[in-house]
C-alpha positions in Angstrom: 4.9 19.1 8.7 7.8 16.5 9.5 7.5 15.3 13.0 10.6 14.1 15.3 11.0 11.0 13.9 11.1 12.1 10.8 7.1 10.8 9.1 5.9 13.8 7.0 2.7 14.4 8.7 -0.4 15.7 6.6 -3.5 16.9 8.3 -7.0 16.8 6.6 -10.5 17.5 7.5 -11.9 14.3 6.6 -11.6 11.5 4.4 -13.0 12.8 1.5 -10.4 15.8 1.9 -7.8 13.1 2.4 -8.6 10.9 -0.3 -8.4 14.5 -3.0 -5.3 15.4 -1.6 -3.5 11.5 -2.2 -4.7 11.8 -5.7 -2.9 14.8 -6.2 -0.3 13.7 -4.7 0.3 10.4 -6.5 -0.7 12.3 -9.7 2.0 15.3 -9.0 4.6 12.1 -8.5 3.8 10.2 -11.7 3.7 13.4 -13.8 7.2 14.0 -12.5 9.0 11.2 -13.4 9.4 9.9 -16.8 9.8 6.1 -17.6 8.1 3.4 -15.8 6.0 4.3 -12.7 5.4 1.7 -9.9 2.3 2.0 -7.3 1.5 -0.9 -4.6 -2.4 -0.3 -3.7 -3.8 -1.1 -0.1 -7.3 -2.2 0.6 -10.1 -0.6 2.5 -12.2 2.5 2.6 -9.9 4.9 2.4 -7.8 4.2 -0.6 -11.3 2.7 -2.1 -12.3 6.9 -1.8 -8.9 7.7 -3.9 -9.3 5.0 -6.1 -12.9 6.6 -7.3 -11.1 9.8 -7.3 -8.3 8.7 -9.8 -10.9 7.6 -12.1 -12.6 11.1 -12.3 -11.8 12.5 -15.9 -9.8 15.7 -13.9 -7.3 12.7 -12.8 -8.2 10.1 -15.2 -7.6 12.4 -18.5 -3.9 13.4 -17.0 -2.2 10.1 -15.6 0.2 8.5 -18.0 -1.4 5.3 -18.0 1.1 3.4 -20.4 3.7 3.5 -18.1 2.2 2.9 -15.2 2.4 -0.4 -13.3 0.1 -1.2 -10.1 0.8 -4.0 -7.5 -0.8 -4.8 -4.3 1.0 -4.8 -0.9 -1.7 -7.5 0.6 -4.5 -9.7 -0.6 -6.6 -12.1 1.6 -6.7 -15.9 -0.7 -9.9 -15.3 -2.0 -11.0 -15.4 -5.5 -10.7 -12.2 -7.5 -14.6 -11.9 -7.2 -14.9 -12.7 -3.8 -16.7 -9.3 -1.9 -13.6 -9.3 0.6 -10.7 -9.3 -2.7 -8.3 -6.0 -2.3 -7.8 -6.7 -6.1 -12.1 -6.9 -6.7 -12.2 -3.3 -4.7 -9.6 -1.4 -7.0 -11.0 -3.2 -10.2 -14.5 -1.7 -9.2 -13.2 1.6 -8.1 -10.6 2.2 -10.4 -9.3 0.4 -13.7 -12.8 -0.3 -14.7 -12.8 2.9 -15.4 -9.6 4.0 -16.7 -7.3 3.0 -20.2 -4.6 1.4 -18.6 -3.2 -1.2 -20.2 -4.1 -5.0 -18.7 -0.6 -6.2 -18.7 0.5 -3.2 -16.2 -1.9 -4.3 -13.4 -0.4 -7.3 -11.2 -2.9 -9.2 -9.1 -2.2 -11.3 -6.5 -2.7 -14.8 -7.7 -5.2 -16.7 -5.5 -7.2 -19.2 -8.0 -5.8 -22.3 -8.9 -2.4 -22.4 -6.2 -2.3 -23.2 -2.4 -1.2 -20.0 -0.6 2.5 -20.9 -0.4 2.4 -20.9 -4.0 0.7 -17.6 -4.8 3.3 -16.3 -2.6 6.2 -17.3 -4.8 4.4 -16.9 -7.7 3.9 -12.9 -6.6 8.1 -13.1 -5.6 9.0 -13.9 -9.0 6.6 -11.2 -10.0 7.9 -8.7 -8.4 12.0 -10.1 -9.0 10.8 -10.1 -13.0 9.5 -6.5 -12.8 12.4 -5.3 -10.9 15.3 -7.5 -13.0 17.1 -8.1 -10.1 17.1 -10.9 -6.8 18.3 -8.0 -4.6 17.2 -4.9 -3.9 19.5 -1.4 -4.9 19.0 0.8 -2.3 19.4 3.9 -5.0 16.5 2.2 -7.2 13.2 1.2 -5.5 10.7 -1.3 -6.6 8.2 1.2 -6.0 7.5 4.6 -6.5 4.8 5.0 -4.3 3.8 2.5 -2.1 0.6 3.0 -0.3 -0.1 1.1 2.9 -2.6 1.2 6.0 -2.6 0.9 9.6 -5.0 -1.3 11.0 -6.1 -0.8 15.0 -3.8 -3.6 16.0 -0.4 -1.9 14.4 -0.8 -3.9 11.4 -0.1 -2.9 8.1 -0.2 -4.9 4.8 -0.6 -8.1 6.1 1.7 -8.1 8.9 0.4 -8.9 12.2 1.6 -8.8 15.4 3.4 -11.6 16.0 3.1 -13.2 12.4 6.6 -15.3 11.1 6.2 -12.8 8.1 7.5 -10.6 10.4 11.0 -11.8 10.6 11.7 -12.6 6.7 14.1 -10.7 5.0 15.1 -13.2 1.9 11.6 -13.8 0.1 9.2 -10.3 -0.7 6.2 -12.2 -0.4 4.7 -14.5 2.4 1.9 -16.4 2.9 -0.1 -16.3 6.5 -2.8 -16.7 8.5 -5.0 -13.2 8.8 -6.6 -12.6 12.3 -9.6 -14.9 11.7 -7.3 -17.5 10.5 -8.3 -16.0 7.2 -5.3 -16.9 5.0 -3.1 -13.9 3.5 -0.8 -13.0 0.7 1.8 -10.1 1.7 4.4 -8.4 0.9 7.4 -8.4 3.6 9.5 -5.8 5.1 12.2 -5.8 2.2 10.0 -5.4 -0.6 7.6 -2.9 1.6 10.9 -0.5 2.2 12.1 -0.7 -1.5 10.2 2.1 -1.8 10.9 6.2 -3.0 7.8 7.5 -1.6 5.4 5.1 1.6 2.1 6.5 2.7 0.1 5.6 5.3 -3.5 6.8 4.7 -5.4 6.9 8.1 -8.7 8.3 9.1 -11.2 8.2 11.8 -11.5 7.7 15.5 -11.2 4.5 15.8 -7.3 5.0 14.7 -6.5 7.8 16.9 -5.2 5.8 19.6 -2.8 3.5 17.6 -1.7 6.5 15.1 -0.4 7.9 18.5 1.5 5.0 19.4 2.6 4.9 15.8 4.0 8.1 15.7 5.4 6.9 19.4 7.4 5.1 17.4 6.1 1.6 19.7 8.4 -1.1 18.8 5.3 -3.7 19.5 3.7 -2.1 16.5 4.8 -4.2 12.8 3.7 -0.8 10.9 6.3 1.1 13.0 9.1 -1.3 11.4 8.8 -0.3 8.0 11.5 2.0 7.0 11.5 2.8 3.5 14.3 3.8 1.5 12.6 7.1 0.5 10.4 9.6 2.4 7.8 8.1 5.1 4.4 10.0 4.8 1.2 9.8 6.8 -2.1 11.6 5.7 -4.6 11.6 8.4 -7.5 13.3 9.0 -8.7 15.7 12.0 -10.6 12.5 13.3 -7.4 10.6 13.2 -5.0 12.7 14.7 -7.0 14.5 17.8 -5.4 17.4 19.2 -2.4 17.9 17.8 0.4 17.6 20.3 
C-alpha cells in the first residue's frame, strides 16, 4: 500500500518473511533491466537474512551476476575482517557464495588510509562508476539502494546532528559513529541518486521510530532522504503495530 506521504509500505509477518520477499524483489528488478545493475547494501540483521537468501541456488542460479555491481551505503573504519565490518557480513553471507565477478563488488576502503581519505577514495569510486561529477536526475547511481533505520532516526551513517548531514558537494563523508566509532558514508546526494530506496525494518524495538518516520519528523536524518525514484519500506508485523 502507498501511505500519505507517498512511502510504499509493505507488511510482513516477520523477518524471515521480510527478508524472502526483498529477494524477490531485488531479483524481479535486476531481471528487468538489461545492462549494468547497481545495488548499495546496508549492514545488520536484516539485510544479513536476505543476503543468505540471495545465495540460495533458487536466487543464486537466476541473478545476472556479470552485470551486477554492489556498493555499500555505510561502513564503520574497521579492517575488512574486523567482526563489526558491513563489507565482512555480506562477504560471509553472500558473495562467498555466489559467481559474481570480484571487480563488480566495491568495498569501502578502510586499511592503509585515515578516514578522510577512504572517504574520497569511495567519491571517486562512485564518480568513476557513474562517469560523471554530477548527478542526472533521469539516470541514478543506483538501482536499488537498500538502507536501514536505526532507533535514533539514523540511516547509513547519518546521525543526528552529524556535519554529514549538511553536505551536498562530496557523496561520501567521513564521521564519528555514536561511540565515537569512526564511519564511512554515503551522503544525501549520492543516497537519493537512486531508482528504487528501501528501508528494511523489523522488530519492536523500531516500532516507535518507524512511526515517527512515517510522521514524516523533520528531527529524523532517515526522513531526509528523498530519492529520485520510488521510496519503499518493508516492515514486519512487529515493526509496524496496529496499523493506523
Amino acid at each position: 500500500m502507498t501511505d500519505a506521504t507517498g512511502i510504499h509500505l509493505e507488511i510482513l509477518a516477520d523477518p524471515e518473511a521480510l527478508a524472502r520477499r526483498v529477494a524477490n524483489w531485488l531479483l524481479a528488478a535486476a531481471m528487468s533491466k538489461d545492462g549494468i545493475f547497481s545495488v548499495a547494501l546496508s549492514g545488520g540483521s536484516t539485510p544479513r537474512r536476505l543476503y543468505q537468501y540471495l545465495a540460495e541456488p533458487g536466487y543464486r542460479d537466476r541473478f545476472p551476476w556479470p552485470r551486477m555491481h554492489w556498493f555499500w551505503g555505510d561502513e564503520r573504519f574497521v579492517p575488512h575482517e574486523d567482526a563489526q565490518s558491513n563489507y565482512r557480513m555480506a562477504q560471509e553471507a553472500l558473495f562467498a557464495h555466489v559467481p559474481v565477478p570480484p571487480a563488480n563488488i566495491h568495498p569501502i576502503p578502510t586499511e592503509g588510509v585515515s578516514p578522510e581519505a577512504a572517504a574520497s577514495a569511495y567519491d571517486r569510486e562512485l564518480r568513476s562508476f557513474y562517469g560523471a561529477d554530477r548527478f542526472d536526475p533521469a539516470r541514478p547511481l543506483f538501482d536499488i539502494n537498500l538502507l536501514g533505520l536505526g532507533e535514533d532516526g539514523h540511516t547509513a551513517s547519518l546521525f543526528p546532528g552529524s556535519p554529514a548531514l549538511r553536505e551536498r558537494d562530496r557523496w561520501v563523508a567521513a564521521g564519528p559513529g555514536p561511540a565515537s566509532d569512526m564511519r564511512i558514508t554515503l551522503t544525501y546526494p549520492a543516497l537519493e541518486s537512486s531508482a528504487q530506496v528501501a528501508f528494511l525494518v523489523a522488530g519492536r524495538g523500531k516500532r516507535e521510530i518507524l512511526g515517527r518516520f512515517r510522521d514524516g519528523d523533520e528531527s529524523l536524518p532517515s526522513v531526509h532522504v528523498r530519492p529520485e525514484g520510488s521510496l519503499y519500506v518493508f516492515a514486519d508485523v512487529a515493526a509496524v503495530g496496529e496499523e493506523r
